[in-house]
C-alpha positions in Angstrom: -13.0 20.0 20.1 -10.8 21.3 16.8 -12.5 21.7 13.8 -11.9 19.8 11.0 -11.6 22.2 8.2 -9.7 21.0 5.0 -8.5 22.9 2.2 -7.1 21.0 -0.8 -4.1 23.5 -0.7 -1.3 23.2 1.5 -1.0 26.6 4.0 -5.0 27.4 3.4 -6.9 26.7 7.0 -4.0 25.0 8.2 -5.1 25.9 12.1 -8.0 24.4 11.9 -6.3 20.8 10.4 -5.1 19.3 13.3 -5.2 15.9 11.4 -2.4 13.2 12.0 -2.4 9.6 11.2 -1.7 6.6 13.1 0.3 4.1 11.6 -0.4 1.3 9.8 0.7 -2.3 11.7 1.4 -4.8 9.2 1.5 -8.2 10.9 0.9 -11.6 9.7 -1.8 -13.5 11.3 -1.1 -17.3 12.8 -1.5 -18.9 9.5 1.0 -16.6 7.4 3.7 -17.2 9.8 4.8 -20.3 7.8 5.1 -17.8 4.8 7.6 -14.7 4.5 5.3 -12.7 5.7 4.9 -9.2 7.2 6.3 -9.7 10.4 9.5 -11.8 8.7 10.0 -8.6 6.6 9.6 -6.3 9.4 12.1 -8.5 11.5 14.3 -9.0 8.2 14.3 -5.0 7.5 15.4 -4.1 10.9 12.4 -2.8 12.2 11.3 -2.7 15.9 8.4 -2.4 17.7 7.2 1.3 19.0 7.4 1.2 22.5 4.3 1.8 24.7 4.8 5.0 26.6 3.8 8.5 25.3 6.2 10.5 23.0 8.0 13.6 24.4 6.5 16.5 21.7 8.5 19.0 20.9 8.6 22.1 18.7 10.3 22.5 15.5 13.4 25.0 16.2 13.7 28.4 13.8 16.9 27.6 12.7 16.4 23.9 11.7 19.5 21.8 11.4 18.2 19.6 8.8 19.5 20.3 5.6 17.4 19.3 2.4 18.7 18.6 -1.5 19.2 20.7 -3.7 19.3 18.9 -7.3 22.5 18.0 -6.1 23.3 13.7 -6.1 25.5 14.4 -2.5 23.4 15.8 -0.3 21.1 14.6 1.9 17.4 13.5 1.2 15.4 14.7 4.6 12.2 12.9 5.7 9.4 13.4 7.9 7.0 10.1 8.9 3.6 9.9 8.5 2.4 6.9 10.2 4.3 5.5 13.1 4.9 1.5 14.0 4.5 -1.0 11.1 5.4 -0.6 8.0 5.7 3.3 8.5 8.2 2.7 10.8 10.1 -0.5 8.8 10.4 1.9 6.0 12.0 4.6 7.7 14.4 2.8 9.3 15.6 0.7 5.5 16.0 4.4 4.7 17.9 5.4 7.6 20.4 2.9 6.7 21.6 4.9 3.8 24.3 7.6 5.0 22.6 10.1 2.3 19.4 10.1 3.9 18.2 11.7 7.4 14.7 11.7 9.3 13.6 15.2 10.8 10.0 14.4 12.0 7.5 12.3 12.9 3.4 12.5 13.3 1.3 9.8 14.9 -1.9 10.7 16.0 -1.5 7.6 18.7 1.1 9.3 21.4 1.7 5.1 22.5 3.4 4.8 18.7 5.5 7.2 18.7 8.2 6.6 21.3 10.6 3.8 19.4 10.8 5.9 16.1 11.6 8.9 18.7 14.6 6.9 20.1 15.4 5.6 17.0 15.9 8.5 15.2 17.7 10.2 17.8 20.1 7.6 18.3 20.8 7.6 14.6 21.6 11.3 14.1 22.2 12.6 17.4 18.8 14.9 17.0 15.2 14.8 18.4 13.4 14.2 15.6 10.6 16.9 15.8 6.9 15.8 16.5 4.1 16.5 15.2 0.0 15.5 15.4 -0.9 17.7 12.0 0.6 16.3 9.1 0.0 19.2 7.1 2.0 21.3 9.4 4.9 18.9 9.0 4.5 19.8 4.7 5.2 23.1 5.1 8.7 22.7 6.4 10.3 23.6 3.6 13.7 21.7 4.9 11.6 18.2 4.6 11.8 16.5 0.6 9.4 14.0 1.0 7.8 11.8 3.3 6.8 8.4 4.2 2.8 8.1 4.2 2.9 4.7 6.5 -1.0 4.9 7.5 -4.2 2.7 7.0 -5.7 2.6 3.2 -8.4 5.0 4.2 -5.8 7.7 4.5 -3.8 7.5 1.8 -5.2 9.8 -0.5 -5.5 12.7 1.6 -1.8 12.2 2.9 -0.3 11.8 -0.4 -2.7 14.7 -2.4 -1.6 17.0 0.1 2.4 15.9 0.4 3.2 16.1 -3.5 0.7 19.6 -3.4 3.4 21.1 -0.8 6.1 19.8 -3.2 7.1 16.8 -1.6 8.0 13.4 -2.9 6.8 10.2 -1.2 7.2 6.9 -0.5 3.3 5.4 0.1 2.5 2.0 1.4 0.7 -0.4 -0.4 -2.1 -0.5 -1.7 -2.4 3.3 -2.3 -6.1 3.9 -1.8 -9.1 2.8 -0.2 -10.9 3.0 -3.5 -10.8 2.9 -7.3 -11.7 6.8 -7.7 -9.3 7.6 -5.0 -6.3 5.5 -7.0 -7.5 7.8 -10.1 -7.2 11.2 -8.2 -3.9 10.1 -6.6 -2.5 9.3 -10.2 -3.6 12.4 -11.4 -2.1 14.3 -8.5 1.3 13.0 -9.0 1.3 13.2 -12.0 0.1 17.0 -11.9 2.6 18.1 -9.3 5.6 16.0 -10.8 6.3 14.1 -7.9 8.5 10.7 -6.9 6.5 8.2 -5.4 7.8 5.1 -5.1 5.2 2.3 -3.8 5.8 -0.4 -0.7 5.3 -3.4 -3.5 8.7 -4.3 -2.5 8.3 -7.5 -4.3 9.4 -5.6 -7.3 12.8 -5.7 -6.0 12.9 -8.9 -4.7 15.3 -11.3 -6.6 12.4 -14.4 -7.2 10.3 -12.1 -8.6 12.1 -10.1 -10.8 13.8 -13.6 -12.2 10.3 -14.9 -13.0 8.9 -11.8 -14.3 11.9 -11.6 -16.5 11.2 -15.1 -17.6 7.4 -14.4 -18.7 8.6 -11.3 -20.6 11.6 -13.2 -22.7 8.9 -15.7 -23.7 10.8 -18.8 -21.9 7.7 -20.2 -20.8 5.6 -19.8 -24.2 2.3 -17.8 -24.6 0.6 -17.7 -21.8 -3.1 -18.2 -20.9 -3.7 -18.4 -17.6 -2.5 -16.5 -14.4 -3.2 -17.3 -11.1 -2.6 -15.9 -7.8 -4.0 -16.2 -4.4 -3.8 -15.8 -0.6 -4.6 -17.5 2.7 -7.1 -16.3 5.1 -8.3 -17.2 8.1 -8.0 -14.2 10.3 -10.4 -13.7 13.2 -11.6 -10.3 14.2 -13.7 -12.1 17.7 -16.9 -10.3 18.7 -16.4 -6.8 20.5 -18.2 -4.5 22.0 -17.6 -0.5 21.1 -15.3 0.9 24.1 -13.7 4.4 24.7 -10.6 4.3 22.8 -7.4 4.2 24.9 -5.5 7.4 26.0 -3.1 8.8 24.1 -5.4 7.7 21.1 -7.1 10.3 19.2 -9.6 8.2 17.5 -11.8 10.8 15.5 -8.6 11.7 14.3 -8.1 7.7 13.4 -11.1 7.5 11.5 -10.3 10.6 9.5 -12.5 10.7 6.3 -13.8 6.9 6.2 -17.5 6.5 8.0 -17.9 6.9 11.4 -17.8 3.8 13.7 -17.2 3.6 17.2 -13.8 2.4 18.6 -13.3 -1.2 19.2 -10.0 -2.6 20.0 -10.3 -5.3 17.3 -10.7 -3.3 14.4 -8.3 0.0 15.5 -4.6 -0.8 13.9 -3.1 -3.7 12.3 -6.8 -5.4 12.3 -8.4 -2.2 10.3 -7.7 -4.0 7.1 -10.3 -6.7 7.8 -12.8 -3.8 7.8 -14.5 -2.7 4.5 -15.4 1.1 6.0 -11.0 1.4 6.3 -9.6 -1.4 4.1 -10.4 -3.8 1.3 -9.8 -7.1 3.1 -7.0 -9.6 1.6 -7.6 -8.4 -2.1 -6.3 -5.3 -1.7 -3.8 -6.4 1.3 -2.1 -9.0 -0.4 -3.8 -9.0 -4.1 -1.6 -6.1 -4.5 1.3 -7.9 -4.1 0.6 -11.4 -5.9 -1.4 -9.6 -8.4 0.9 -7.5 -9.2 3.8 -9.8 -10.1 1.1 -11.7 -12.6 0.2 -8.0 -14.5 4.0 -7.3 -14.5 5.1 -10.4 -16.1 2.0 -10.0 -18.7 3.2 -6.2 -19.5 6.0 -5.2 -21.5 7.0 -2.5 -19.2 5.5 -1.0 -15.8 2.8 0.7 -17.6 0.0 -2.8 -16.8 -2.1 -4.8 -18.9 -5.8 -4.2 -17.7 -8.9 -6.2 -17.6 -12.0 -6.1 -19.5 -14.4 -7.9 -17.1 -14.2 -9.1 -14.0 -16.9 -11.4 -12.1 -16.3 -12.4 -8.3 -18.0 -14.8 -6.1 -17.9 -15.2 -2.1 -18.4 -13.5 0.7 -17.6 -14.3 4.4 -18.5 -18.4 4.3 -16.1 -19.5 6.1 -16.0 -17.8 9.6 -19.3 -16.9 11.4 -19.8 -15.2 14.6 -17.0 -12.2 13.6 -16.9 -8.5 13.2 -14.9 -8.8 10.1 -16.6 -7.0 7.6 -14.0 -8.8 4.3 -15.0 -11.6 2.8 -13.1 -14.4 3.9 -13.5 -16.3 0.8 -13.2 -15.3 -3.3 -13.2 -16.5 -6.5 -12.6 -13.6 -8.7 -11.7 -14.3 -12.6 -10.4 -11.3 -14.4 -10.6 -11.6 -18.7 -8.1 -9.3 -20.7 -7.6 -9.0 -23.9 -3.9 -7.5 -26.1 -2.5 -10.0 -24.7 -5.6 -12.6 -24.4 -5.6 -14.4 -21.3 -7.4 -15.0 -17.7 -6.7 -14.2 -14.3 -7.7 -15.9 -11.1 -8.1 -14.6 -7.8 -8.3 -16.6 -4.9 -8.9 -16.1 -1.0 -9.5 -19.3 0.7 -8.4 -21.1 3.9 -6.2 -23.2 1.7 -4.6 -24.0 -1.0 -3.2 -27.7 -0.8 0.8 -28.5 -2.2 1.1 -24.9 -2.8 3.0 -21.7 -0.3 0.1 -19.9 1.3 0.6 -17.4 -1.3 1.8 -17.3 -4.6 1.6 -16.4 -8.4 1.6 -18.5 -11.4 2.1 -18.6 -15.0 0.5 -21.3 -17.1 1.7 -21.7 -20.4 -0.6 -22.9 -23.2 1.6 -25.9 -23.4 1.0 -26.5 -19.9 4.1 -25.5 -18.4 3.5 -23.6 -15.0 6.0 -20.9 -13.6 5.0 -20.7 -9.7 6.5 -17.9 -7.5 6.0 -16.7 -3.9 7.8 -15.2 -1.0 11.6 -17.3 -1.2 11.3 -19.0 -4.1 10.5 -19.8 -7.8 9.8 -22.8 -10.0 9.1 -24.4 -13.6 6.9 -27.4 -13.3 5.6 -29.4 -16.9 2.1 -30.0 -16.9 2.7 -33.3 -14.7 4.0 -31.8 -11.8 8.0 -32.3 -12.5 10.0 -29.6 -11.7 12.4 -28.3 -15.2 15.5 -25.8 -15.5 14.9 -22.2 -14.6 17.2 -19.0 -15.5 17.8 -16.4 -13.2 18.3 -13.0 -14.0 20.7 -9.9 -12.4 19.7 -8.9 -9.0 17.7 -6.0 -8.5 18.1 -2.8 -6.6 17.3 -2.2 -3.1 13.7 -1.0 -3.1 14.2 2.1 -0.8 17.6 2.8 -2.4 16.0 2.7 -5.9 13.8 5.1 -4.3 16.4 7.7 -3.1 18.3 7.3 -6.1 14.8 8.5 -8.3 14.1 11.6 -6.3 17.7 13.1 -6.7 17.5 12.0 -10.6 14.0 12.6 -11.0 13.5 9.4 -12.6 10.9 7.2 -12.3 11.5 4.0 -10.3 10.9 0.2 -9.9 6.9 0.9 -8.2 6.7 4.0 -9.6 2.9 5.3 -8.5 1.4 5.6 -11.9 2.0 1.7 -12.4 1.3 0.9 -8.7 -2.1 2.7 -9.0 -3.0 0.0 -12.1 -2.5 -2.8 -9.9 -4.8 -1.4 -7.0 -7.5 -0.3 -9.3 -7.2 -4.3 -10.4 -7.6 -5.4 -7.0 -10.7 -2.8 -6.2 -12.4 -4.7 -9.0 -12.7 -7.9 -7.5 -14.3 -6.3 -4.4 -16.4 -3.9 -6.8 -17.9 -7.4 -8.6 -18.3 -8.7 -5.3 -20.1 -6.0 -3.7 -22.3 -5.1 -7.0 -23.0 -9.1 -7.2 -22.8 -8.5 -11.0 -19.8 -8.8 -13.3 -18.4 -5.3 -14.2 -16.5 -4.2 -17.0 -13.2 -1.3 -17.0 -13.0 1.1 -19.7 -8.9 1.6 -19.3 -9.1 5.0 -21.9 -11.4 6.1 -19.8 -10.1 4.9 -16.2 -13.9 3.9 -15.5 -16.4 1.6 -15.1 -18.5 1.2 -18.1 -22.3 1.6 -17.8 -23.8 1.5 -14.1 -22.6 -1.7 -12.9 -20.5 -1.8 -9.8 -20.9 2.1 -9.5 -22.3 2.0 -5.8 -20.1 0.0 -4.4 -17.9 0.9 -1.6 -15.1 0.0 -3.7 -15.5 1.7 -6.3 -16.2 5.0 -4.4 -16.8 5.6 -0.9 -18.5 8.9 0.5 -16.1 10.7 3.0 -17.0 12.0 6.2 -18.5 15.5 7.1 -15.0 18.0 6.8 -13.1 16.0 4.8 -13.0 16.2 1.2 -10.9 14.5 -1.5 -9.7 17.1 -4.5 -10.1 17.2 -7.7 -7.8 16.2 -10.0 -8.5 14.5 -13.1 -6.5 12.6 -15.6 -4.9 13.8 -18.4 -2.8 12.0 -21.7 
C-alpha cells in the first residue's frame, strides 16, 4: 500500500502523496424537493450526472496545450477539478460556459466519478482533460491557475492549504472546513499566499437575496432585533452494516485525514454530511447558507458581525433506529452585540406557513423581511404582506469569480468573509456537543476560557499521516 506522507509544502514527498478526493454529491433529500434545492440548482446550472464506468487515465503530455494567464484580462483562466460529480462537477461546468475559461484536469479518487466530467470536458475543448488520483501532482502543473476544491468538508482544508501554497487560486465549496480551527488556518493561508478564493455561497449572487440584504443595510425595515433562519430535516441514513467499499473506490484515500471508520454505503458520498467524523450535519450544510444571508444583511460590508454567546439545544429526537450521527433537531440562539440583536437557529422536521428554509429579519417595530430560495417578502407584524424594493441584479457567481482572479480583487464570497459565516455555524454544533453555552473572542478568533474546546467541532484530531499546517492569523 502507498504511504501517506504529507509535507505542508507543495513538491516536498510528493511520491509518497498519492492522495485524491472524491467528490462531493450535493442532493436534496425527499423533503427539500419542494424547495430550490441542490438538485434544482444542479439541474438549473447545467450539470449532469457522472456516468458509472471507470475513467480512461491518462498522462499529462510534456508540451501541454493549455495555456494559463498571465496578468493579462484576455487570456484564458485554466482549471483543474478536485472533486468529481456534485457540486464539483456543477461548478466546473458554470465555468466552462465562459469562452475565457478552459478545464485541463481532473482528480477523483472514485474511478466510477470520473467518466461524465471526462466526456464533458472533451467535448467542450476538443482535449482529454488529463487525469489524475494525487491532487498535489495536479498543483504543480505550472499551466493550471487555480482549481475547483469540489470534495466533502473533511477535505477542505488540506486541498485548499495546499492549492493556494503552489500558487493557485480556488474556488471551494461550502462550508469551507470541517471545523472552527480548520476555518482559522484556511483564512490564514489565503491570506498569507494572496490567493482568490471565491466560496460556493452562491446565494450571494442570487437576485432575492442580494434585494433583501440590500434592504436590511438601507435601514428600510428599521433596527432590527431579531434574525432568524432555519432548515428542514428529516433525512434518513437506514441501519448498515460495514461492507468492502466498491471497486474503483479508493476508500482510505476517501476518508483522508477525518477518523477512521469502515465503509458503508450510506454514509460514503452525498450522505457523508449526515456524519459528524466527515461533516457537521444541516448547520454547517445549509446554516451556511441561511445564515449567512442574516450576518450579511447585519454587516456593513462582507467583513461579518460575530457572536458573543451561543447556547444550543437538541440532538437526534426525532429519528431513532439510524446511523446518522447529526442531530436532527436544534435550537441554537446566537447573542451579538455592535449591532445588538439575536439570532436563531433552527433544524426541525417543520416549520408550518413558512418555505422549508428561509431567513428573516424582524424589525423592532415588528415588521418581518422573509427570504428563501425564489423569493422575498415584507410582512407587518399581523401577517399582511407590504411594498418591497428591489435592487440591481447581481453578477454571475462563477463569473464574479473569473473576473477577481484576473483583477486580483476580492469578490462577492470572498474566503475571508465566507470563513466568518462557517466559524458561526461550528458554534452551534460546538454548544451542542460541549452541552454548555460558549462564548467567541472575534480579536482573538477563539473560544474564550475552556468551554466547547473538546468538541469535535471546534477541533478534530486528524488521522495518523495527515497533518494540517500551521498558519496563524495576522492583522
Amino acid at each position: 500500500m502507498l504511504a501517506r506522507s504529507h509535507s505542508s509544502k507543495i513538491g516536498e514527498g510528493i511520491v509518497a502523496f498519492p492522495v485524491l478526493i472524491l467528490g462531493v454529491f450535493t442532493l436534496a433529500n425527499e423533503e427539500h424537493d419542494k424547495d430550490w434545492t441542490r438538485r434544482q440548482f444542479i439541474v438549473r446550472t447545467g450539470a449532469v450526472a457522472a456516468a458509472s464506468a471507470a475513467a480512461p487515465f491518462v498522462r499529462m503530455t510534456e508540451a501541454s496545450p493549455w495555456k494559463g494567464i498571465s496578468n493579462s484580462p484576455n487570456e484564458k483562466l485554466v482549471l483543474g477539478l478536485i472533486g468529481c460529480g456534485g457540486m464539483g462537477a456543477a461548478n466546473m461546468r458554470n465555468l466552462m460556459n465562459f469562452p475565457d475559461v478552459s478545464v485541463a484536469a481532473i482528480c477523483d479518487v472514485d474511478d466510477n466519478r470520473m467518466t461524465g466530467d471526462y466526456n464533458d470536458v472533451e467535448k467542450k475543448y476538443g482535449r482529454k482533460p488529463d487525469v489524475y488520483k494525487d491532487y498535489r501532482k495536479m498543483l504543480e502543473r505550472k499551466d493550471i491557475d487555480a482549481v475547483i476544491v469540489g470534495t466533502p468538508d473533511h477535505w477542505h482544508a488540506l486541498n485548499l492549504i495546499h492549492a493556494v501554497e503552489a500558487g493557485k487560486d480556488a474556488y471551494c465549496e461550502k462550508p469551507v472546513s470541517h471545523d472552527i480551527h480548520e476555518a482559522v488556518t484556511m483564512a490564514a493561508a489565503v491570506k498569507h499566499h494572496q490567493k482568490i478564493v471565491q466560496c460556493g455561497t452562491w446565494q450571494r449572487s442570487t437576485k432575492e437575496f442580494t434585494d433583501s440584504i440590500e434592504y436590511i443595510r438601507a435601514g428600510k425595515l428599521g433596527k432590527i432585533t431579531l434574525c432568524r433562519a432555519w432548515i428542514n430535516d428529516s433525512f434518513r441514513a437506514g441501519r448498515v452494516k460495514p461492507s468492502d467499499p466498491p471497486k474503483g473506490l479508493d476508500y482510505d484515500m476517501w476518508v483522508g485525514p477525518a477518523g477512521w471508520l469502515p465503509y458503508q454505503t450510506n454514509r460514503c458520498h452525498w450522505n457523508w454530511r449526515w456524519f459528524l467524523n466527515f461533516g457537521g450535519g444541516l448547520s454547517t450544510d445549509w446554516g451556511v447558507h441561511m445564515m449567512d444571508i442574516a450576518l450579511l444583511g447585519m454587516s456593513k460590508d462582507n467583513d461579518l458581525v460575530m457572536p458573543t454567546a451561543v447556547s444550543s439545544f437538541g440532538g437526534n429526537l426525532a429519528i431513532s433506529d439510524d446511523d446518522r450521527t447529526a442531530p436532527d433537531v436544534m435550537e441554537c440562539i446566537y447573542n451579538f452585540k455592535d449591532p445588538n440583536f439575536t439570532m436563531h437557529w433552527a433544524i426541525g422536521q417543520d416549520h408550518p406557513g413558512k418555505e422549508g428554509h428561509g431567513t428573516e429579519f424582524v424589525s423592532a417595530d415588528g415588521r418581518t423581511l422573509r427570504v428563501w430560495r425564489g423569493g422575498w417578502k415584507i410582512l407587518d407584524p399581523g401577517g399582511k404582506e407590504l411594498e418591497k424594493e428591489e435592487a440591481p441584479n447581481p453578477p454571475n457567481h462563477w463569473r464574479n469569480w473569473v473576473d477577481c482572479v484576473k483583477t486580483r480583487t476580492q469578490p462577492r464570497a470572498n474566503f475571508a468573509s465566507v470563513a466568518q459565516t462557517t466559524i458561526v455555524c461550528h458554534l452551534s454544533n460546538v454548544a451542542l456537543q460541549a452541552g454548555e453555552m460558549v462564548k467567541w473572542d472575534n480579536a482573538k478568533l477563539d473560544l474564550m476560557g475552556r468551554a466547547g474546546k473538546n468538541t469535535n467541532a471546534y477541533k478534530r484530531a486528524y488521522r495518523k499521516g495527515y497533518t494540517l499546517p500551521d498558519y496563524k492569523p495576522t492583522a
